[in-house]
N, C-alpha and C positions, 0 to 999 in steps of 0.2 A: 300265656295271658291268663291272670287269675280270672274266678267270679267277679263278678260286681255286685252282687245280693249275698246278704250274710243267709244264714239258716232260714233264721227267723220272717225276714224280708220277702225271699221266695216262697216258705210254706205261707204267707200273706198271701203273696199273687198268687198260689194253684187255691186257695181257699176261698178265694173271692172270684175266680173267674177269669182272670187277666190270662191266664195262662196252663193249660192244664199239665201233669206229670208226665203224659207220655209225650210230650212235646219237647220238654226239658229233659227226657231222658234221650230221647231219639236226640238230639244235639249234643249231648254229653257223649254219646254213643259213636257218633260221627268226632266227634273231637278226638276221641282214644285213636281212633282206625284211622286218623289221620298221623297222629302223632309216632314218633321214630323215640320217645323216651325210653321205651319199654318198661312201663310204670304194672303190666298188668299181664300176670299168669293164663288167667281165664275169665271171660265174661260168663255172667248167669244168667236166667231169662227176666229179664230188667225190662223189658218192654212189656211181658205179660203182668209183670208185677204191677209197672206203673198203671196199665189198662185199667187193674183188679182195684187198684187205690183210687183212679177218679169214679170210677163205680163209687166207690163205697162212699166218697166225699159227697157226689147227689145225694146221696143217704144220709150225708147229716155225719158222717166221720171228722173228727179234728183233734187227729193227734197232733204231735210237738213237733213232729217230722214231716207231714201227710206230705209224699210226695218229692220228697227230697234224697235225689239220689248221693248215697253215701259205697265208700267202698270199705273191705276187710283185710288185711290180711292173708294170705293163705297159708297159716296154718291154724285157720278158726274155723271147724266145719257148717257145712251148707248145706242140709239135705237134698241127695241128688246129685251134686259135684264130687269132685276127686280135689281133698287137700294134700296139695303135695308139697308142703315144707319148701319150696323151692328146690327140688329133690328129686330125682328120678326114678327112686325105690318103691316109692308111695303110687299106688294106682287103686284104693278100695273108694266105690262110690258108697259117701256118708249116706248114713239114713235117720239121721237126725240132725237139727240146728246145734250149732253152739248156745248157750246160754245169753251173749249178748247178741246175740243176730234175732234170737228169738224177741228181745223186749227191743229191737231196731225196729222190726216188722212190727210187731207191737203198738209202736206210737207211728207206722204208715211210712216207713222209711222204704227208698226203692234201694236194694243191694246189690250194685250195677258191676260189680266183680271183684275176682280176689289179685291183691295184688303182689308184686314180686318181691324177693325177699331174700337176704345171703339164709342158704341151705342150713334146715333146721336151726335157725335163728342164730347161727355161728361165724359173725362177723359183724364189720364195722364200716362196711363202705359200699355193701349189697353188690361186689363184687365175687363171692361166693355161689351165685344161686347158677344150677342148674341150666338155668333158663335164658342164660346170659345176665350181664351187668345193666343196673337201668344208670339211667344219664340225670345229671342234675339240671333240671330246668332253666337255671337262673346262669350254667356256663355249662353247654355241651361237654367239655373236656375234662367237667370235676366232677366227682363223687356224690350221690347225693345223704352219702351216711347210710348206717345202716345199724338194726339191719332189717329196721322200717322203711328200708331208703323210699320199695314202690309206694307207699302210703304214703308219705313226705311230699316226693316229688310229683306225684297225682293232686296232688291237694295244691299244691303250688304254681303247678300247671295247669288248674282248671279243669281237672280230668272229672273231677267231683267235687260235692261241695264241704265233704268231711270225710274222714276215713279212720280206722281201725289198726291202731297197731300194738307190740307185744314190746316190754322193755323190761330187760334184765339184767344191766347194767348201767342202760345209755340205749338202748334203740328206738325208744320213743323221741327220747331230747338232742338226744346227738343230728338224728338227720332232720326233727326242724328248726334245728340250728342252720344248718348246712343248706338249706331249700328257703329259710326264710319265711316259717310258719309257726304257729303255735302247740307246743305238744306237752301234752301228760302224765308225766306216772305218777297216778295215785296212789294213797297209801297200801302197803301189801292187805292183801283181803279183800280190799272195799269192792270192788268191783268182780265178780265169779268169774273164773277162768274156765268153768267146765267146759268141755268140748272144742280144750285150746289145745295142739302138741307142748307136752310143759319140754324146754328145756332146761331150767331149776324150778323146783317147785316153793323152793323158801325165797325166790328173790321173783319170780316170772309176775308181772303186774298189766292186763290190758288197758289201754287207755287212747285218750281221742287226741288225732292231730287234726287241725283247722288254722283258716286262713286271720281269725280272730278269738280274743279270747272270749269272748258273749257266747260264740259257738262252741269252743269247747268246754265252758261251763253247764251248756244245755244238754250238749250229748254224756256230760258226766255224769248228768242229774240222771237221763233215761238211763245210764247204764247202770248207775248203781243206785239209784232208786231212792236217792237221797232229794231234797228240795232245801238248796243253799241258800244264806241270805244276804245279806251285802254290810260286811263290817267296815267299821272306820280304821282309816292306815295313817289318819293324821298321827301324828308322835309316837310312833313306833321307833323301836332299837332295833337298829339293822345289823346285823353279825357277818364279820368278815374272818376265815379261815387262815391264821397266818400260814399253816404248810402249805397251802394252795399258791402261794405267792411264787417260789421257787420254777414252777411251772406260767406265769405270766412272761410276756414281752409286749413288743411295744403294743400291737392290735391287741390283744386279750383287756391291757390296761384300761386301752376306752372302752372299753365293755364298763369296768369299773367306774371309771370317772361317771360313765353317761347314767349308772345306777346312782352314781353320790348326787348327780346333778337334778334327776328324776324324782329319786324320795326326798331329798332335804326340801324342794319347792311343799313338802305336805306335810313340814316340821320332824322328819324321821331323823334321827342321830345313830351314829356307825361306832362300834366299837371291836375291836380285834381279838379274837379269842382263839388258845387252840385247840387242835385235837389232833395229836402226834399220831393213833394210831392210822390216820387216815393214811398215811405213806405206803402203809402194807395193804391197802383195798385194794390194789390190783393183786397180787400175790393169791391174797385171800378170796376174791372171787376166781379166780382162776386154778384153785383149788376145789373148793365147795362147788364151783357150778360146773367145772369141766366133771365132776364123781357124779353128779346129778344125773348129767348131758350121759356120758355112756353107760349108767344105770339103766336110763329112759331108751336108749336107743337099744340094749340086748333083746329089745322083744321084736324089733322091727326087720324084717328081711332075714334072710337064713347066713351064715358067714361069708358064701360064694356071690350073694347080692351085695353083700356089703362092702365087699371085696370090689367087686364091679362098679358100681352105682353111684357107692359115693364119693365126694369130693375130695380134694386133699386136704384143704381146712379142716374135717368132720370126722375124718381119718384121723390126722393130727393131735384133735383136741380128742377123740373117743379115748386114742394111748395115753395120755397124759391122764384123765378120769381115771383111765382100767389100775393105771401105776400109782396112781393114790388109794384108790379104794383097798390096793392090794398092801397098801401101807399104811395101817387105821393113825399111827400115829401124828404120819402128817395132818389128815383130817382134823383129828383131836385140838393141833395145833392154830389150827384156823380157823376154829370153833372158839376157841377162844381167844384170835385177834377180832373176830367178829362182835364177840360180843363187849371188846375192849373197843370197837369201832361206836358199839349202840350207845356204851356208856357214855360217850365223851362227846357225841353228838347231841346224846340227850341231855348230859352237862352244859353245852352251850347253849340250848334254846331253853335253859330254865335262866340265862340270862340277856338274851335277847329274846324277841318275836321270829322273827325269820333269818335263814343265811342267804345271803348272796354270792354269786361266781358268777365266771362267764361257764356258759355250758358246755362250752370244748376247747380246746388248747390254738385253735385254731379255726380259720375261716376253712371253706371245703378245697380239699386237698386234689391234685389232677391223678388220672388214670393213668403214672407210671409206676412200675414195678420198684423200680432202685430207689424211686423215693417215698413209695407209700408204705412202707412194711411199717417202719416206726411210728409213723404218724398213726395208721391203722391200730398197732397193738398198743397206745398212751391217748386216743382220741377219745377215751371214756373214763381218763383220769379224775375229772369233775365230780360226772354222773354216777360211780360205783359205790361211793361210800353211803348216800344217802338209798340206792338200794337195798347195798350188805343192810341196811336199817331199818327199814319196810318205810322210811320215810315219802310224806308226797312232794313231788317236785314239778314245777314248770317252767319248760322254755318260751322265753317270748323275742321276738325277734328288738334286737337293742342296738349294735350299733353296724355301719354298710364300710367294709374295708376292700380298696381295689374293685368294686361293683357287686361283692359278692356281703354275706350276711354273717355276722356273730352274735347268736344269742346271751342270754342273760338268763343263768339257772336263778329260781325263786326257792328254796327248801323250806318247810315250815313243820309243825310236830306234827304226828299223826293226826288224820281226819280234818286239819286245819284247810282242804279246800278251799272253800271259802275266801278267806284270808289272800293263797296267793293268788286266784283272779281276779280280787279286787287291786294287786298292786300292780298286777301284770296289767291291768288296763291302764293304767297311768304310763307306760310306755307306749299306747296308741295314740298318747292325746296330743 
């Protein structure tokens, strides 16, 4: 069962009295410990927090958050807590925040725990982590994506009222596709990653999932420090990818139609444009970010831990890093499909406004082996290319196939935030 109070709604009620934070958090609290999703790694002291935030509210505090318990991630550190990547190798207690937990707390945000995650961010279905698999909210038996999936599916389930997650090809957009939420990855930069585990450091982008897009606008605003305005999307050129097509069937389609039928109501016209190199952005991120991924990982754990500890996904993608890095050539190679990826992206949107897709190839896929391997390594076909770009993108939830959710990717040029929350709200109305 989702919230019923957007962000803004409830930090109203704890600011006027209707309801104080440690009230809303001790109920969020009891929600987690009831629930069988396994959305969450580790809870933090969220009860002392919320104590400390209606204190400060008698006092005249009003931040954007006051009160409003949000979750992270764990691989965002916490001062005090152990970020463990969803990972076993990981046990050092942080002694300092992350960068965005610090401007969470900042604007009165309660940080009610970190949540679960495919191990060191290497997967697609949050079937990787450690910790076990979390479960998709919206149908126990399916995936909730990954490898955001705990942030996704916490947020979906009412576990919080916003949360924190990492996308580096798709794991922001991919699982609130799949869970039926609204997720972010803004442009690379915008938002500070420090005191994030990077697994690429040229594509890794933090960003907010929420139950609407008002809220992940606001939590975009605190997090990168920006203050957005609200542009006109009347007669805009909407750009559709003709290679993406290839990868449509019949459900991905209504994603499309319900986008033709959404922006034409607000005079927007569609035109088809391509960009060939997009075909090799799987290749291509899975070169660049798997050389990144076991770059980043040679300082963690000694060879016998790593042997031990970690998973076989993390194993798998660390060889494939270790055999490129040991091959500059390939690298070389995909250094420059990459940046034949930026070209032809940023060719397109000098002739549209925005691109359009569905965010994943598919609605969320079920927890069997023989049939998820495929789905799992092509569920982030969408979502790569406009990463390999440092492009921003958002999923909004678009159309409901068999009881479950496919989203509707928004792309726009850099820093154009703005732009896609105003269009992503017209799929709420």
């Amino acid at each position: 069962m989702k919230n019923i109070d957007s962000i803004s709604g409830l930090r109203q009620q704890i600011l006027s009295g209707v309801v104080s934070s440690k009230e809303i958090t001790l109920d969020i609290l009891s929600k987690i410990e009831a629930s069988d999703l396994n959305c969450f790694i580790s809870l933090l002291d969220a009860e002392e927090q919320a104590r400390l935030i209606d204190e400060k509210i008698k006092c005249g505090f009003t931040g954007r958050l006051a009160g409003v318990p949000i979750a992270i991630k764990d691989n965002m550190r916490y001062k005090g807590s152990v970020t463990t990547c969803g990972s076993k190798i990981l046990s050092g207690i942080d002694c300092e925040d992350a960068e965005v937990v610090k401007r969470l707390k900042a604007e009165g945000a309660v940080i009610i725990g970190k949540t679960n995650m495919d191990e060191f961010a290497m997967g697609s279905s949050n079937t990787t982590s450690a910790f076990g698999p979390v479960k998709n909210p919206l149908n126990n038996s399916c995936v909730p994506g990954g490898s955001s999936g705990g942030s996704a599916a916490a947020v979906s389930a009412g576990l919080c009222y916003g949360a924190l997650g990492s996308d580096t090809g798709g794991s922001i957009r991919q699982p609130a596709s799949y869970c039926g939420v609204v997720g972010l990855k803004p442009t690379l930069g915008s938002i500070d990653g420090t005191g994030m585990y990077a697994l690429s450091q040229d594509m890794d982008q933090i960003g907010p999932i929420t139950n609407c897009v008002d809220d992940c606008k606001l939590l975009f605003e605190v997090l990168s420090g920006r203050k957005l305005g609200e542009p006109n999307c009347h007669g805009l050129k909407i750009g559709l990818i003709s290679e993406f097509e290839s990868w449509y069937d019949t459900d991905t389609y209504k994603v499309i139609e319900r986008a033709k039928e959404v922006l034409s109501a607000v005079g927007c016209t569609f035109v088809t444009l391509s960009a060939p190199s997009v075909n090799a952005a799987f290749a291509t991120y899975c070169v660049l970010g798997n050389a990144q991924s076991a770059n980043n990982l040679r300082g963690i754990g000694n060879e016998g831990e790593r042997t031990q500890k970690l998973g076989k996904e993390v194993k798998k993608r660390v060889l494939i890093g270790e055999y490129v890095l040991s091959h500059p050539e390939i690298i070389e190679k995909a250094k420059r499909v990459k940046s034949r990826i930026i070209r032809e992206l940023g060719a397109a949107l000098e002739q549209c406004d925005i691109i359009i897709s569905p965010t994943a190839p598919s609605k969320a896929f079920e927890f069997s082996a023989d049939r998820s391997r495929k789905e799992i390594v092509y569920s982030d076909i969408f979502t790569q290319p406009s990463s390999i770009a440092g492009l921003p993108a958002l999923s909004v939830p678009c159309v409901n196939v068999g009881g479950m959710p496919i989203g509707v990717q928004i792309v726009g040029r850099k820093n154009a935030e703005d732009l896609l929350f105003a269009l992503g709200k017209l799929f709420e109305a």
